[in-house]
MIVEXLUM-498156 format. One record per residue: chain; x, y, z of N, C-alpha, C in turn; residue in one letter. Coordinates in pm, whole numbers, plus 32768, in hexadecimal, padded with zeros to 4 digits. Layout:
@kette=A, n.c1=X, n.c2=Y, n.c3=Z, ca.c1=X, ca.c2=Y, ca.c3=Z, c.c1=X, c.c2=Y, c.c3=Z, rest=A
...
This chain:
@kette=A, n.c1=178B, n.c2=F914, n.c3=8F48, ca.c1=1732, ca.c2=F8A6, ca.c3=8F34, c.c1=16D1, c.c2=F8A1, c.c3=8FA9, rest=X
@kette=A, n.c1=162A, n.c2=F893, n.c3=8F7D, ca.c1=15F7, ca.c2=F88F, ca.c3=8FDC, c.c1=159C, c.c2=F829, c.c3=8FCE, rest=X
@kette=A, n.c1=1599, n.c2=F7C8, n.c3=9067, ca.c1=1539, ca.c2=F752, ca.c3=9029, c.c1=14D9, c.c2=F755, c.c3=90A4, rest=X
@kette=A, n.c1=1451, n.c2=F737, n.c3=907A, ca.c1=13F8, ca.c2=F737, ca.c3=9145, c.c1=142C, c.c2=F6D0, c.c3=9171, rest=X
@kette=A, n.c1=1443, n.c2=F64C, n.c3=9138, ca.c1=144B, ca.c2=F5CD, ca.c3=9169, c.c1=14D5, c.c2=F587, c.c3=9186, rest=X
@kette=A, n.c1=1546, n.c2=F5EA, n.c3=9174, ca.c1=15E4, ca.c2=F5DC, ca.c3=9184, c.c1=15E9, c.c2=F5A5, c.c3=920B, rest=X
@kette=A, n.c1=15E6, n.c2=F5E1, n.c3=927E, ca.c1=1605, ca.c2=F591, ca.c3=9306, c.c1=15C8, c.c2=F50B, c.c3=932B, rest=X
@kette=A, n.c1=1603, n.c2=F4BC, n.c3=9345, ca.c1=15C7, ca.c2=F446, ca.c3=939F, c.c1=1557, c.c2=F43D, c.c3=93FC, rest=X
@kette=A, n.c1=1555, n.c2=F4BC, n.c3=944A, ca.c1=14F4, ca.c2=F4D5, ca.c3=948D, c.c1=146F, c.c2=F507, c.c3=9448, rest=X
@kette=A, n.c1=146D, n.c2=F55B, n.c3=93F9, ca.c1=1417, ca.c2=F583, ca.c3=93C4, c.c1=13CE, c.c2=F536, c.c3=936F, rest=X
@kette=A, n.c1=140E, n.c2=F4C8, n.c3=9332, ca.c1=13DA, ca.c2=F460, ca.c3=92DF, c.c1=1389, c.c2=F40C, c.c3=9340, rest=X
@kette=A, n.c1=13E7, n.c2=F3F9, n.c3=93B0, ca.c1=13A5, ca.c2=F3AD, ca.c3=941D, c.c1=130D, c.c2=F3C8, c.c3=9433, rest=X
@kette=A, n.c1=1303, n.c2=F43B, n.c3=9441, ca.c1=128A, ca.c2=F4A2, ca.c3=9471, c.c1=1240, c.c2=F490, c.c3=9406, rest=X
@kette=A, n.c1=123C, n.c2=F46E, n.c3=93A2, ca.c1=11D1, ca.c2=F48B, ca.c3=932B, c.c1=11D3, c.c2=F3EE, c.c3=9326, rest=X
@kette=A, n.c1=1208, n.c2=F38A, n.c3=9345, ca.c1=11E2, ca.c2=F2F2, ca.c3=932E, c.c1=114D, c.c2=F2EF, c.c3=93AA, rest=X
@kette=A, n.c1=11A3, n.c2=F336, n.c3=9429, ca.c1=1142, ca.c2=F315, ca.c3=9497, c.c1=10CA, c.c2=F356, c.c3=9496, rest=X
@kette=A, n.c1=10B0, n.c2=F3D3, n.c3=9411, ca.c1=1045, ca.c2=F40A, ca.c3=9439, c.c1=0FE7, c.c2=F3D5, c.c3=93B6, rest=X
@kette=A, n.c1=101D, n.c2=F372, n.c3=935E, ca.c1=0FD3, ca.c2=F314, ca.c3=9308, c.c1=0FD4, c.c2=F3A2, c.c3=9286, rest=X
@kette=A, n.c1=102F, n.c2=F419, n.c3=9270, ca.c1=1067, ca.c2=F439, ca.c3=9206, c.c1=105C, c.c2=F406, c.c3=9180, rest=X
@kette=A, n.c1=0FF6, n.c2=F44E, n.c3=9127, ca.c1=0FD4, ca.c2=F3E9, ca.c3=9094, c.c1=0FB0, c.c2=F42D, c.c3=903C, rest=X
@kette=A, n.c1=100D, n.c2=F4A8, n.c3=904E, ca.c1=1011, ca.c2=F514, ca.c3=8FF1, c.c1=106B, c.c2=F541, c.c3=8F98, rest=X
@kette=A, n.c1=1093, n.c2=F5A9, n.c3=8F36, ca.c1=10F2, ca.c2=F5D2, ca.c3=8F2C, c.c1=1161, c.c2=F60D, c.c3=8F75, rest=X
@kette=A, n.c1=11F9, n.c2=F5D0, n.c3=8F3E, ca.c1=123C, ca.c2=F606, ca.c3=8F62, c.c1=12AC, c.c2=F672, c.c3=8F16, rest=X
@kette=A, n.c1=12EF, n.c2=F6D4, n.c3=8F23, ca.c1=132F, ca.c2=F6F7, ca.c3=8EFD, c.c1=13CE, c.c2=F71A, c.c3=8ED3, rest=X
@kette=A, n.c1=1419, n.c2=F743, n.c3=8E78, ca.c1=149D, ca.c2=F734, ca.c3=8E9A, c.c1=14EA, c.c2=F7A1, c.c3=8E12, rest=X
@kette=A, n.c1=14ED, n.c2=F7FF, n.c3=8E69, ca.c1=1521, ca.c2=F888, ca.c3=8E00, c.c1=15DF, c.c2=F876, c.c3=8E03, rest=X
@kette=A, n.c1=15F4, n.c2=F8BB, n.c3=8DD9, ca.c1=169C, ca.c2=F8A0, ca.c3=8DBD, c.c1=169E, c.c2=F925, c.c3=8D48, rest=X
@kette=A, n.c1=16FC, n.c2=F982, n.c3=8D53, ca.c1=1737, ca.c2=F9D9, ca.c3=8CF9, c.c1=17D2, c.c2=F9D1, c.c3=8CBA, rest=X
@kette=A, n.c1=1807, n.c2=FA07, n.c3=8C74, ca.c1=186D, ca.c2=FA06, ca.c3=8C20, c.c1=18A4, c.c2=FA48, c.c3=8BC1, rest=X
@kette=A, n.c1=1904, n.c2=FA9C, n.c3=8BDB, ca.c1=1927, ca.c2=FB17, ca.c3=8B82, c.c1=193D, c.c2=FAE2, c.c3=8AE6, rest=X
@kette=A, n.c1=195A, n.c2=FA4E, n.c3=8AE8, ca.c1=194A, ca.c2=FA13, ca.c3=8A5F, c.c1=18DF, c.c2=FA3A, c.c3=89ED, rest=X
@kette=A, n.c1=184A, n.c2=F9F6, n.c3=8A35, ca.c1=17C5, ca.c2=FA1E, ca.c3=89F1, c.c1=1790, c.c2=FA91, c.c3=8A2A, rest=X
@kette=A, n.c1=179F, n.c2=FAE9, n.c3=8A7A, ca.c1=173F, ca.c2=FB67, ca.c3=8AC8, c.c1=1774, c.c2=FBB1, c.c3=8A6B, rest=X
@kette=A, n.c1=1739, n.c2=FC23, n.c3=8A2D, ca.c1=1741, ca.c2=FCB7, ca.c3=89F8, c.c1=17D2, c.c2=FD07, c.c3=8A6B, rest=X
@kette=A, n.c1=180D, n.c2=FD42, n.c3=8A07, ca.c1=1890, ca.c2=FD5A, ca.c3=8A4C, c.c1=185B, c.c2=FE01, c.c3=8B06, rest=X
@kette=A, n.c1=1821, n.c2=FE1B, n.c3=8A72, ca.c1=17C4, ca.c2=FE83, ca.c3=8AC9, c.c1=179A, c.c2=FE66, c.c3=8B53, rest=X
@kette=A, n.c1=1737, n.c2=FE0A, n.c3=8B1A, ca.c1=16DF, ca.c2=FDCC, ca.c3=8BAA, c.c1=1744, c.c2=FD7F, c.c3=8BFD, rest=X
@kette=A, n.c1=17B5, n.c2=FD46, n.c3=8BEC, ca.c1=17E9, ca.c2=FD22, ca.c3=8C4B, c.c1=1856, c.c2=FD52, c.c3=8C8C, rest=X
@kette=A, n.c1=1880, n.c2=FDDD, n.c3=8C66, ca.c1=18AA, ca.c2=FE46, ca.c3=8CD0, c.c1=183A, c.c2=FE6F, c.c3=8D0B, rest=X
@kette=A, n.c1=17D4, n.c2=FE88, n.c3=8CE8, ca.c1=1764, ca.c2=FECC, ca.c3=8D5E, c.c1=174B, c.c2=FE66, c.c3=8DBC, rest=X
@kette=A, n.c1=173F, n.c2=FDFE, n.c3=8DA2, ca.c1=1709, ca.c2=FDA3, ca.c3=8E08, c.c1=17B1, c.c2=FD22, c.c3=8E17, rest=X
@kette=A, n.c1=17FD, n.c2=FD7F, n.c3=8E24, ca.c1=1875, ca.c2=FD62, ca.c3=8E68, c.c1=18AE, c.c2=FC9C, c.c3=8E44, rest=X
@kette=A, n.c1=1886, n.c2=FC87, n.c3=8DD7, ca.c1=18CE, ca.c2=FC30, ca.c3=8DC6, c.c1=1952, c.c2=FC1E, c.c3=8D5B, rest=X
@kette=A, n.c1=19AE, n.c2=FBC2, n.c3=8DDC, ca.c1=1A53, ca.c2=FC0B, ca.c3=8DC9, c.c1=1A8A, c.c2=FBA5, c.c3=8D84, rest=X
@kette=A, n.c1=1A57, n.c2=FB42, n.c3=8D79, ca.c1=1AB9, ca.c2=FAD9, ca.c3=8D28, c.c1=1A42, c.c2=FA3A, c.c3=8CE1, rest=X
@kette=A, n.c1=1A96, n.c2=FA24, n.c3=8C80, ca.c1=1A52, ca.c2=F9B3, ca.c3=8C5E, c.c1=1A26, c.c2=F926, c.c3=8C88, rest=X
@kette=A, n.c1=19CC, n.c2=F8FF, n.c3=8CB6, ca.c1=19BE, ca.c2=F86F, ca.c3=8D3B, c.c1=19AA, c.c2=F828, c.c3=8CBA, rest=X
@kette=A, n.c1=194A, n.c2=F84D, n.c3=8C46, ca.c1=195A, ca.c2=F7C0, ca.c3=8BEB, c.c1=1914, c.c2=F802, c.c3=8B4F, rest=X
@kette=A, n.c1=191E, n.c2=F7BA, n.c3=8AF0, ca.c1=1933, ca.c2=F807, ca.c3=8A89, c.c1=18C6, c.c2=F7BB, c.c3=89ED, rest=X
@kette=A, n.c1=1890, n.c2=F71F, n.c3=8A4B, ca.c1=182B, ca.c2=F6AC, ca.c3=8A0F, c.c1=17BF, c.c2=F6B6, c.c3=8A52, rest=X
@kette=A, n.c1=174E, n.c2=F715, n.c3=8A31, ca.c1=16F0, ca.c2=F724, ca.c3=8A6F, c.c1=1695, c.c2=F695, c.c3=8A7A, rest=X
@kette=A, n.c1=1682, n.c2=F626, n.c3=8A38, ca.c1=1676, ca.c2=F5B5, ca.c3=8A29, c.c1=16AE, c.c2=F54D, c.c3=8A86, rest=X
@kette=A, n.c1=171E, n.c2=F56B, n.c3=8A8A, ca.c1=178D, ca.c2=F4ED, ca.c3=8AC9, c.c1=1755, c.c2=F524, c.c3=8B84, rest=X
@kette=A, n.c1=1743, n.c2=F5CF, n.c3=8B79, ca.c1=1722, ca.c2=F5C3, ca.c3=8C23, c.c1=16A6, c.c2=F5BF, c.c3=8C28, rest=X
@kette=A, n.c1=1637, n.c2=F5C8, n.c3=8C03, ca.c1=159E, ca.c2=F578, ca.c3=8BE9, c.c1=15C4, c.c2=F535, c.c3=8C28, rest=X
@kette=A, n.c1=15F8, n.c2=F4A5, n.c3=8BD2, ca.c1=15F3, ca.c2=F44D, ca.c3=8C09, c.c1=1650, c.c2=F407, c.c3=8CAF, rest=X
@kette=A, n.c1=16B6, n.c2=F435, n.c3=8C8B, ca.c1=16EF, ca.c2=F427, ca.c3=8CF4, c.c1=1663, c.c2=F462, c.c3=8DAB, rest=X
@kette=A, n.c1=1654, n.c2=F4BD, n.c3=8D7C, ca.c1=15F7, ca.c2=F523, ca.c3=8DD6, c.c1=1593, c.c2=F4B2, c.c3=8DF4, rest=X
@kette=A, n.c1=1562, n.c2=F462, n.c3=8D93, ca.c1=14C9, ca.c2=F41B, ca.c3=8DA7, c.c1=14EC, c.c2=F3A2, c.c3=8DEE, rest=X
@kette=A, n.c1=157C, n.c2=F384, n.c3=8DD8, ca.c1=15B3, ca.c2=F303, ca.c3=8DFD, c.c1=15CD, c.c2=F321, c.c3=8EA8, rest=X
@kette=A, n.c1=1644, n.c2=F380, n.c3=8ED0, ca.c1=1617, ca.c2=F39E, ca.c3=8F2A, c.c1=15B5, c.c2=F397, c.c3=8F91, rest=X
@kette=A, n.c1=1540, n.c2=F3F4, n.c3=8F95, ca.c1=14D9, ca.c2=F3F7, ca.c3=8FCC, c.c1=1479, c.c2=F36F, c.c3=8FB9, rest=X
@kette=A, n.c1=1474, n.c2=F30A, n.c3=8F55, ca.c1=142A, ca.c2=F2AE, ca.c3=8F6A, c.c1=147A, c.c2=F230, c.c3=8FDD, rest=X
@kette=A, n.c1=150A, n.c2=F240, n.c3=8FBF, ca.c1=1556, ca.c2=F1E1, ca.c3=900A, c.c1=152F, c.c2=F230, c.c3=90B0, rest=X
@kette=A, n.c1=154D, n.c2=F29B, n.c3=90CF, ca.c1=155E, ca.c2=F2C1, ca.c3=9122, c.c1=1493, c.c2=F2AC, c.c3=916F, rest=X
@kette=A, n.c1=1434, n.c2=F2C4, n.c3=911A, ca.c1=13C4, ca.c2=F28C, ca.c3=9151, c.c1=13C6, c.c2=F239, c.c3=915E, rest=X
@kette=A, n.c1=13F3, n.c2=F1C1, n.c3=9116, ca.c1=13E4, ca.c2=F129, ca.c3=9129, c.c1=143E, c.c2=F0FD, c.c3=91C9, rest=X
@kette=A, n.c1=14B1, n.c2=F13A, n.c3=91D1, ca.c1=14DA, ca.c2=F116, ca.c3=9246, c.c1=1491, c.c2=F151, c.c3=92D6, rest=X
@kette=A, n.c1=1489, n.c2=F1A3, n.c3=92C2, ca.c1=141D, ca.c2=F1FC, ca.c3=9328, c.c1=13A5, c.c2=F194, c.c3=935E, rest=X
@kette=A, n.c1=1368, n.c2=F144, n.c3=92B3, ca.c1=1301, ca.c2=F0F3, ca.c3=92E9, c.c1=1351, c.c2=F087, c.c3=932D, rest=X
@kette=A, n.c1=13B0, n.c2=F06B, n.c3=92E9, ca.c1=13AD, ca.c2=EFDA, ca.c3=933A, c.c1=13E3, c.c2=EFF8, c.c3=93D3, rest=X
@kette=A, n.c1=141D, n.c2=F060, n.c3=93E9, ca.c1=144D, ca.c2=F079, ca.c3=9469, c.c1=13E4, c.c2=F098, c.c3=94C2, rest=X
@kette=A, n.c1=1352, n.c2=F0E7, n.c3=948B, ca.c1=12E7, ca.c2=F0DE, ca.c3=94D8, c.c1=128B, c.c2=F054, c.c3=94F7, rest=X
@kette=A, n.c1=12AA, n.c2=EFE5, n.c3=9488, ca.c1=125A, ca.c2=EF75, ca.c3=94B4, c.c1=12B2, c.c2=EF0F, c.c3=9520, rest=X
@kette=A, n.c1=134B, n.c2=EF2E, n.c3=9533, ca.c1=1387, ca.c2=EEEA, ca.c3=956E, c.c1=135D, c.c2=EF32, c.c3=9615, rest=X
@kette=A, n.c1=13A9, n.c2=EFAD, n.c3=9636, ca.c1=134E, ca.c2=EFDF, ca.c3=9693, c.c1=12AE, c.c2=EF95, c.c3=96D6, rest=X
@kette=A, n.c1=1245, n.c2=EFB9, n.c3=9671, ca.c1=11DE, ca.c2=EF7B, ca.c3=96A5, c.c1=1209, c.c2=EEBA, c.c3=96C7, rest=X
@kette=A, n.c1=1207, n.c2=EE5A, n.c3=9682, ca.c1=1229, ca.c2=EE1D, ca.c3=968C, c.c1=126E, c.c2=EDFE, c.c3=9725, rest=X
@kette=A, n.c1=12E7, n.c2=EE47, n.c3=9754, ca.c1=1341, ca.c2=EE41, ca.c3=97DC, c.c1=12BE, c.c2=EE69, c.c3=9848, rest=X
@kette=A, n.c1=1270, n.c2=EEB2, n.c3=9851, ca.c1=1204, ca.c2=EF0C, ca.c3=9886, c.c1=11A3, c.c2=EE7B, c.c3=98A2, rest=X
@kette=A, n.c1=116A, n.c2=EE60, n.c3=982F, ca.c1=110A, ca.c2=EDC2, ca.c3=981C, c.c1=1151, c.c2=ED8F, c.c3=988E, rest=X
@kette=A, n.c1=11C9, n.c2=ED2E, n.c3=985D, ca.c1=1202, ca.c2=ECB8, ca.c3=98B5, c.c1=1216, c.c2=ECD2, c.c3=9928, rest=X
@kette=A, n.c1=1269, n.c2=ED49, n.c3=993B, ca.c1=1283, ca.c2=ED6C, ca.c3=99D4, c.c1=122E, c.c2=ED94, c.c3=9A3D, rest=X
């Protein structure tokens, strides 16, 4: 599973640099991949099998995980202001 916006930090980094683009979030699975293609490109087991159910999960994710990012960057500024 590969997502740009998975770490905390990195989400962090794209709130602070005003980030308002696409994001992405690939994920493979010997379930739906061609049996073929996923011995060549070495995938060994099934992570999920509802290409739908991880959409969404995936979008949910990354929007929660931006949303906290923001609010953790306006609290920051905020401490910065007062102090």
């Amino acid at each position: 599973m590969t997502c740009l916006l998975c770490s905390f930090s990195t989400r962090s980094a794209a709130v602070a640099i005003g980030w308002n683009d696409y994001v992405t979030f690939e994920s493979f699975s010997t379930a739906i991949v061609d049996k073929n293609l996923s011995l060549k490109t070495a995938i060994w087991r099934n992570l999920w099998d509802d290409n739908v159910a991880l959409a969404k999960h995936a979008r949910q994710f990354i929007e929660l995980g931006l949303e906290t990012a923001s609010r953790k960057a306006e609290l920051v500024k905020l401490a910065h202001l007062s102090g």
